[in-house]
C-alpha positions in Angstrom: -139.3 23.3 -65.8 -141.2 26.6 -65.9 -143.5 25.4 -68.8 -144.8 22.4 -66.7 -146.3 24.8 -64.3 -148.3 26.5 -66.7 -149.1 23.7 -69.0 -151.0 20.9 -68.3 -149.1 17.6 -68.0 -151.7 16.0 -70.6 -150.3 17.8 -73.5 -148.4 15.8 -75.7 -147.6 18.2 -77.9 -145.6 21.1 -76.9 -146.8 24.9 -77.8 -145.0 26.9 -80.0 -142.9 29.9 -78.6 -145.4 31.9 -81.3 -148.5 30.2 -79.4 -146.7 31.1 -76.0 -145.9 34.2 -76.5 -149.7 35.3 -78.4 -151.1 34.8 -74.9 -149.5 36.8 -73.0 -151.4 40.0 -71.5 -150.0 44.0 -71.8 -147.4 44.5 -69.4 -145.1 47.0 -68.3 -142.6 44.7 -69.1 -143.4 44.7 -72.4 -143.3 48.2 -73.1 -139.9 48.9 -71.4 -138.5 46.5 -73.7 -140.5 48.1 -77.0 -139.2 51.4 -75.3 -135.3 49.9 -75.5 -135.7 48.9 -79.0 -137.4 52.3 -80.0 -134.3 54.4 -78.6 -132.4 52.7 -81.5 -135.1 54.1 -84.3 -135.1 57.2 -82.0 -131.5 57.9 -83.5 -132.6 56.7 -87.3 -135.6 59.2 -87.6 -133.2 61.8 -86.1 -131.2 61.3 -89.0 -134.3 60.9 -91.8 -135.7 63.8 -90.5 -132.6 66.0 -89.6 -132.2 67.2 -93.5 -135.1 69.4 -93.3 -133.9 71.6 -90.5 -130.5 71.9 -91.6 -131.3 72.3 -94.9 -131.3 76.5 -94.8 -128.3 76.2 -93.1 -126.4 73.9 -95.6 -127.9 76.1 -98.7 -127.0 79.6 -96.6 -123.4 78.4 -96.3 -122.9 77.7 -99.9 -122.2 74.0 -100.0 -125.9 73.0 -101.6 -128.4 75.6 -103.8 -132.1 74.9 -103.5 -132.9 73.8 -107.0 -130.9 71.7 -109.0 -129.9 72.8 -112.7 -130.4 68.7 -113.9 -131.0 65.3 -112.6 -128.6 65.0 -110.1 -126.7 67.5 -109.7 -124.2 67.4 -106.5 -124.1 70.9 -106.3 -128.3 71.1 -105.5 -130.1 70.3 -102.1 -131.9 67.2 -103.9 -128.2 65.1 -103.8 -127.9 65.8 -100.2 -131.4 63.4 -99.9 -130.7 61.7 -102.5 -127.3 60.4 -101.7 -129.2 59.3 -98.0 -132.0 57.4 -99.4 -129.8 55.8 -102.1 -127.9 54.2 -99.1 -131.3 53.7 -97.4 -132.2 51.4 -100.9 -128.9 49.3 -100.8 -129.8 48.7 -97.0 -133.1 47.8 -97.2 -132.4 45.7 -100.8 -129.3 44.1 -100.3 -128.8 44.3 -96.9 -132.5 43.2 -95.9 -131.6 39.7 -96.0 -129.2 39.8 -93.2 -132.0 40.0 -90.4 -133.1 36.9 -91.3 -130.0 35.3 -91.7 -128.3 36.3 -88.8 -130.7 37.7 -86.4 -132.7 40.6 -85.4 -130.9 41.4 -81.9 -127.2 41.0 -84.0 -128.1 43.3 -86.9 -129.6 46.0 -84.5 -126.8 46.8 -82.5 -124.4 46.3 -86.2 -126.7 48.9 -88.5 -126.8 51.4 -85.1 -123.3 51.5 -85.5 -122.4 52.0 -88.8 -125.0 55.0 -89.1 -123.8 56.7 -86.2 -120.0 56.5 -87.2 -120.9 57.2 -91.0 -123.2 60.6 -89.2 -120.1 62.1 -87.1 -117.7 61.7 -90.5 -120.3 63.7 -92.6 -120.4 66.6 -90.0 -116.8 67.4 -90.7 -116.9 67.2 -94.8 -116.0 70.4 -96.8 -117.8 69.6 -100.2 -121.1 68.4 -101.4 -119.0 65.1 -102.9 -117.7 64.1 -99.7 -120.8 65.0 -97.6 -123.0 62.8 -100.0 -120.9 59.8 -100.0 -120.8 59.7 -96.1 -124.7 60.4 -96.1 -124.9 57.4 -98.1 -123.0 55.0 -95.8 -125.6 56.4 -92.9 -128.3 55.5 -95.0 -127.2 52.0 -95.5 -127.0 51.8 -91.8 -130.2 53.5 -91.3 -132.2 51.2 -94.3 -130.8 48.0 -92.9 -132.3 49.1 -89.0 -135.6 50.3 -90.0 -136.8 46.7 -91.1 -135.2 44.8 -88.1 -136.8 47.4 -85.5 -140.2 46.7 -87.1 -139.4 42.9 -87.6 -137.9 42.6 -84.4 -141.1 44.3 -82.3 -143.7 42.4 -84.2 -142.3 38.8 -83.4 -141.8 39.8 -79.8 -145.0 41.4 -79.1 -148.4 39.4 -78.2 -151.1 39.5 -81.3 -153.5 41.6 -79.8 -151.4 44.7 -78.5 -148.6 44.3 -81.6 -150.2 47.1 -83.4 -150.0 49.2 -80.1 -146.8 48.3 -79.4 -145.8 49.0 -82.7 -147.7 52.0 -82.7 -146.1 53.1 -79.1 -142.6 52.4 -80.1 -143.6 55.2 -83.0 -144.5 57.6 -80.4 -140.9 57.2 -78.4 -139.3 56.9 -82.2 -141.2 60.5 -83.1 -140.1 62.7 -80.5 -137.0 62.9 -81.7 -138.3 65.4 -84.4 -139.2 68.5 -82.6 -135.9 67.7 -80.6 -133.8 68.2 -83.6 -136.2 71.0 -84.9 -135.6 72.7 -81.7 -131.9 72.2 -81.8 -131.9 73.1 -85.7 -133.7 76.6 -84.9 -131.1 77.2 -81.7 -127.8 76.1 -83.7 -128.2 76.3 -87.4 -128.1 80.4 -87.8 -124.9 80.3 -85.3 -121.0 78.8 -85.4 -120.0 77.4 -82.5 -116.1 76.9 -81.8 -115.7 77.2 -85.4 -118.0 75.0 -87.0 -121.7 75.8 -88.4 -124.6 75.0 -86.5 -125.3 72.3 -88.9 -122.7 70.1 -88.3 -123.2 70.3 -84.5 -126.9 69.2 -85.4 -125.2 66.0 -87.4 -122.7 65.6 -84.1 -125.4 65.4 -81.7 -127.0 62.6 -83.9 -124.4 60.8 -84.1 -124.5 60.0 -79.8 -126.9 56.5 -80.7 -123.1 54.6 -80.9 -122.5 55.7 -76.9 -126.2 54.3 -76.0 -125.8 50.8 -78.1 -124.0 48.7 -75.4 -126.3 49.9 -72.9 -129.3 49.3 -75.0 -128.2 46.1 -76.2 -128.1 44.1 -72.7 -130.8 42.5 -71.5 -132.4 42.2 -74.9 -133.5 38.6 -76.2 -132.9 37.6 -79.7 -136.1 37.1 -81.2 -137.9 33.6 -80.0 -139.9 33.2 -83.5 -136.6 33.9 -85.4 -134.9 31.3 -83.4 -137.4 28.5 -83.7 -137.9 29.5 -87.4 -134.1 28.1 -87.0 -134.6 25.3 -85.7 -133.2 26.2 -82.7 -136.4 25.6 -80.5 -134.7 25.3 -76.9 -133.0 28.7 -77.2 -136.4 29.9 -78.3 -138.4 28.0 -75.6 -135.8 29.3 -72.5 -136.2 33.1 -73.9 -140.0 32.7 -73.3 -140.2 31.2 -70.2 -137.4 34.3 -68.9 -140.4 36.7 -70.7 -143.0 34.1 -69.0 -142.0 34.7 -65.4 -141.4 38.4 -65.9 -144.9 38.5 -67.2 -146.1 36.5 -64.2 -144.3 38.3 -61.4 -145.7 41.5 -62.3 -149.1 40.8 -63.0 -149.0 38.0 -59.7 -151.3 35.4 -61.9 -150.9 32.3 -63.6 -150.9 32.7 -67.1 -154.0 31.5 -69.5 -152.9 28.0 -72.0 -151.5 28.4 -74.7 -153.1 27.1 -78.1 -151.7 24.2 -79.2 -151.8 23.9 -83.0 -150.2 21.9 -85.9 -146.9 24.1 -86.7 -146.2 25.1 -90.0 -143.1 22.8 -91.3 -142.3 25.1 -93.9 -141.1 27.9 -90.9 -138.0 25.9 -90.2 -136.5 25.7 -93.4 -134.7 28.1 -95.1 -137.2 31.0 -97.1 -136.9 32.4 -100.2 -136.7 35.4 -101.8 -139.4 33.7 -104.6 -141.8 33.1 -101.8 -143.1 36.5 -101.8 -144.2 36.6 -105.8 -146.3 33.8 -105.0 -150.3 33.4 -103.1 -151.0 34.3 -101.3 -148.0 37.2 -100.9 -148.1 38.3 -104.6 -150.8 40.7 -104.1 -149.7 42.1 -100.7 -146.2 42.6 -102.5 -147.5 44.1 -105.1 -149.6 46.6 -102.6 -146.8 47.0 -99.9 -144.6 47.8 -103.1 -147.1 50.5 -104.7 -147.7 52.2 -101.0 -144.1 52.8 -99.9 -143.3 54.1 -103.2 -146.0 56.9 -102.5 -146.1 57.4 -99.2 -142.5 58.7 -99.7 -143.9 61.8 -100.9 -146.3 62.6 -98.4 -143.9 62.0 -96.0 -140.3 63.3 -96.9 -141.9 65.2 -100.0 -143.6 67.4 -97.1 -141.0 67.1 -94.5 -138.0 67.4 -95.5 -138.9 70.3 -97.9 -141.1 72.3 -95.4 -138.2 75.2 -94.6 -137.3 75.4 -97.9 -140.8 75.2 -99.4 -141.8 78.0 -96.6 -138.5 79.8 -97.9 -139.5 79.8 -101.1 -142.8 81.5 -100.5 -141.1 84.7 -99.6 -141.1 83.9 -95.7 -137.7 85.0 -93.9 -135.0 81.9 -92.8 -135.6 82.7 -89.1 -139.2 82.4 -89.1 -138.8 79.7 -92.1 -137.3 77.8 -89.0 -139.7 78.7 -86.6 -142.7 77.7 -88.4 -140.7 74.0 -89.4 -140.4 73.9 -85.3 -143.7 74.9 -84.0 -145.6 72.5 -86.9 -142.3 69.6 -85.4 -144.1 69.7 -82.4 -147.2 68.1 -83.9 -145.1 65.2 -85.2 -145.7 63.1 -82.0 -149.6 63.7 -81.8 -149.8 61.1 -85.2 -147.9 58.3 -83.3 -150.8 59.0 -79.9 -154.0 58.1 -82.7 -151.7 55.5 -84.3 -151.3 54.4 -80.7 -154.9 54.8 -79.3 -156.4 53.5 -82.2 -154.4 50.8 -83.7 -156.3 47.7 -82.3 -160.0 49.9 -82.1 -160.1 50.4 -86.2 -158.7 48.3 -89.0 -154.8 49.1 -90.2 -155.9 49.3 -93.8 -158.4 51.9 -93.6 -156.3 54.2 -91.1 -153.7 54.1 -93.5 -156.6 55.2 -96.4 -157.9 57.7 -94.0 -154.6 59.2 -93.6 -153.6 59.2 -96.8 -156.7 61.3 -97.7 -156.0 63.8 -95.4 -152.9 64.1 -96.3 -154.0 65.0 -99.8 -156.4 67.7 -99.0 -154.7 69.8 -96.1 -151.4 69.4 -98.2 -152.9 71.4 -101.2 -154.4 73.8 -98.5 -151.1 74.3 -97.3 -149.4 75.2 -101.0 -152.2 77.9 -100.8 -151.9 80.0 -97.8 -149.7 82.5 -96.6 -151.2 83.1 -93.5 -149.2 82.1 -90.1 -151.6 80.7 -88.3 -153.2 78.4 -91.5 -149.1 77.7 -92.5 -149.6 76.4 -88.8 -152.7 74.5 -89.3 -152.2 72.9 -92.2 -149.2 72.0 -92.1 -149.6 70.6 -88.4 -152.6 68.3 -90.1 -150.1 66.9 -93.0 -147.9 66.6 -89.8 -150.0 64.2 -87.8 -151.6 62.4 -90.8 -148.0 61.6 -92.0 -146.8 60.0 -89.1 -150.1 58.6 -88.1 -149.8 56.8 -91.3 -146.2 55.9 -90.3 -147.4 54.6 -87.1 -149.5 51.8 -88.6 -148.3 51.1 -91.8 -144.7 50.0 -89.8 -147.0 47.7 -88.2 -149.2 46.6 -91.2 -146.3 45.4 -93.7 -144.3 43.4 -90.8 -147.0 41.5 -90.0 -148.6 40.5 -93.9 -145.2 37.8 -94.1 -144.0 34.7 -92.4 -141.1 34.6 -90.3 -138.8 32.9 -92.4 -138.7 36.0 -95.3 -140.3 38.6 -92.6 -137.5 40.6 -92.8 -135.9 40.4 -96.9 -140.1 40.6 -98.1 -140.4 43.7 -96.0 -137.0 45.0 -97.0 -138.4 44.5 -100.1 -141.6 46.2 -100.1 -139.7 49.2 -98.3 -137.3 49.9 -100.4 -139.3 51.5 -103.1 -140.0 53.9 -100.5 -136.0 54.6 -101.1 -136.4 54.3 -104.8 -139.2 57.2 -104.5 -137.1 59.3 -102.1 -134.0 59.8 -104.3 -136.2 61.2 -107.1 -138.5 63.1 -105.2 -135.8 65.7 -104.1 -135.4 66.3 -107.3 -139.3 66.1 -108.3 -139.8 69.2 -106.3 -136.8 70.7 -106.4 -137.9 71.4 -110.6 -141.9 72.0 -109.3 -140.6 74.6 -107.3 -138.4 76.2 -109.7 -140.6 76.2 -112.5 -144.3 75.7 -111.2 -144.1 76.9 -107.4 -145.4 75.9 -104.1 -148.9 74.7 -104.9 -147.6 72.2 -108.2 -145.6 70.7 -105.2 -148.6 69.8 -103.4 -150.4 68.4 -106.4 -148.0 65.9 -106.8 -148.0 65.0 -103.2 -151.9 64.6 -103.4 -151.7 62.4 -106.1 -149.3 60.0 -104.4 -151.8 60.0 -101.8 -155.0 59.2 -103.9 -152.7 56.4 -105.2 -152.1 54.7 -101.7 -156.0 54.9 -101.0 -156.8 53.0 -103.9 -154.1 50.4 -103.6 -154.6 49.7 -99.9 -158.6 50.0 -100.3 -159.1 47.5 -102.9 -155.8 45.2 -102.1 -155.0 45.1 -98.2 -155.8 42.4 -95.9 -156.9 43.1 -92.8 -155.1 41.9 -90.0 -156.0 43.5 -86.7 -155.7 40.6 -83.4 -154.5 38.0 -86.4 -151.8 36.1 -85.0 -148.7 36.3 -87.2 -148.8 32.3 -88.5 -152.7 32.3 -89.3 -152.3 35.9 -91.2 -149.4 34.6 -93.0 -150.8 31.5 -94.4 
């Protein structure tokens, strides 16, 4: 067998696939298949992200209004997120579990699926009822792939290039924001054949269901998640397939694995309890505070930038082109996730972002400027997803494989929770306080995370996943 020849014959005991897989050098082959999986968020943060650009063109056509006259009102812009995220939360609750249970390869291709079908349905609904409802089945979809694309890279992925990887996978995952920004600007303030640019900006997003058969060969179920399983040879043949690819492309024999005592408490069945108790409590506790907040900076910020630009007296068209020129900044977070995620501890990258986030955001509420609207809001840009680039890393890699998937569902969803009120949240600041009490809030959130990921995080830069998890 393949293991004999890179093993010595003395061993008695047998390396884990965890082990095997932790020694592994960066390879090409490793970031094709990162690359594979990343097309499949490519298509989820097209969708997150699309409600900002086509936001103008949903409120100019009359279906939504850009404040809401109460808590959930269907009739305001704030439902259209809402509705999304409240899908996202039932996904990422309820549906959380599923990755663990049935697989991370299985549940990929299944959630890819459901929130392309659910996207092309929306595009073709007449009234903010309808439109909601189908944006909540693609958030479902969406909530239930976002935690098996960061499970799924963080048990395939060596120890001391997973926050890289992670962090690369970001980068591919990113671009698709100044691609539907760019499409938003040329398509929103036009019909074509009939129907408003809008919906053909929901169509096109909808085109991840062609790529999932394609995308889906050649990937290998998870080797962690199967030996958590107990089903060690499937585990142990998808690492030698990796093995040899490994080996033929960097033409050398691979280093020994470590051989340690394995955890017996990975092959049974985990529970959801597990995660309320040491050493997890805390990090659940942190993980739960941080995605609350970070919702703010994030979708507070981008999917309100049009309308909060709007709102300052700035024209749709260059309301639009402002959203597209600072979309093109999106990617530059996910490079100095990428460059630095192994160089500088997770934790205080995600503090350092966070802070920045705070002070170029109230900048931001405050000038009317082009070129500072450009600056600023290009900073909040970068510092956002920076801080998306590492924390997707950070909170897959602070549980054991046996709940990795239902704790970070978990811990995620309050991000959810967060995003279905902060529509609203700002939708009222803006009516009643403006621009800048928009940005105070957001700040806040932010001085939150730096205190709760400060004082509370772990660090866990080149930790294996079983000695960080212990």
């Amino acid at each position: 067998m393949y293991v004999e020849k890179v093993l010595p014959m003395a061993q008695s005991v047998e390396p884990s696939v965890s082990a095997r897989l932790d020694r592994l050098p960066p390879t090409r082959y490793f970031k094709g298949l990162v690359a594979r999986i990343a097309t499949g968020g490519w298509f989820e943060f097209y969708e997150m992200f699309m409600a900002a650009y086509v936001a103008l063109g949903l409120i100019s056509s009359g279906l939504y209004r850009a404040t809401t006259t109460g808590l959930f009102d269907v009739n305001g812009f704030a439902s259209f997120l809402g509705s999304f995220f409240g899908g996202m939360f039932v996904g990422t609750v309820a549906l959380g579990g599923f990755t663990d249970r049935f697989g991370r390869r299985s549940v990929f291709t299944a959630a890819m699926l459901i929130y392309s079908v659910a996207t092309f349905v929306a595009a073709f609904q007449t009234t903010p009822e309808s439109l909601d409802l189908w944006r909540f089945f693609a958030g479902v979809g969406i909530g239930v792939q976002l935690i098996t694309v960061d499970t799924y890279i963080s048990e395939l992925t060596p120890n001391r290039s997973r926050g890289r990887y992670m962090a690369f996978s970001m980068l591919v995952i990113l671009t698709s924001v100044p691609v539907v920004a760019v499409l938003s600007y040329l398509l929103v303030p036009h019909q074509i054949l009939g129907l408003d640019g809008w919906r053909w900006v929901m169509i096109i997003g909808s085109a991840g269901a062609i790529l999932i058969w394609f995308l889906r060969r050649g990937l290998p179920e998870s080797p962690r998640w199967l030996e958590s399983k107990g089903r060690v040879e499937e585990a142990r043949a998808i690492v030698a397939e990796i093995e040899a690819r490994v080996m033929a492309e960097t033409g050398r024999p691979l280093p020994e694995p470590e051989v340690t005592q394995a955890d017996p408490r990975e092959h049974v069945q985990g529970s959801w309890w597990e995660m309320w108790k040491a050493p997890y409590l805390s990090r659940t506790v942190m993980l739960s505070v941080f995605n609350f907040c970070q919702t703010f900076g994030v979708y507070g910020f981008g999917a309100w930038v049009p309308v909060l630009l709007f709102t300052k007296g700035i024209t749709l068209t260059h309301s639009l082109l402002y959203t597209m020129v600072i979309a093109f900044a999106t990617p530059l977070g996910a490079v100095g996730a990428m460059i630095c995620a192994e160089r500088f501890e997770r934790k205080w990258q995600l503090v350092g972002c966070a802070i920045v986030v705070a002070a170029a955001g109230l900048m931001f509420g405050q000038v009317r400027e082009p070129a500072l609207i450009l600056v600023f809001g290009s900073l909040v840009t970068i510092a956002n997803n920076w801080l998306i680039g590492i924390f997707h890393t950070y909170q897959a890699e602070l549980y054991p494989t046996r709940i990795r998937a239902r704790a970070v569902g978990f811990v995620f969803s309050w991000s959810r929770v967060s995003s279905i009120f902060v529509g609203f949240w700002v939708a009222a600041l803006l009516k009643h306080s403006g621009v800048p009490a928009v940005f105070v809030l957001i700040s806040s959130a932010m001085l939150v995370i730096v205190v709760m990921v400060g004082v509370m995080g772990p660090k866990s830069n080149g930790v294996r996943l079983e000695h960080l998890s212990k």
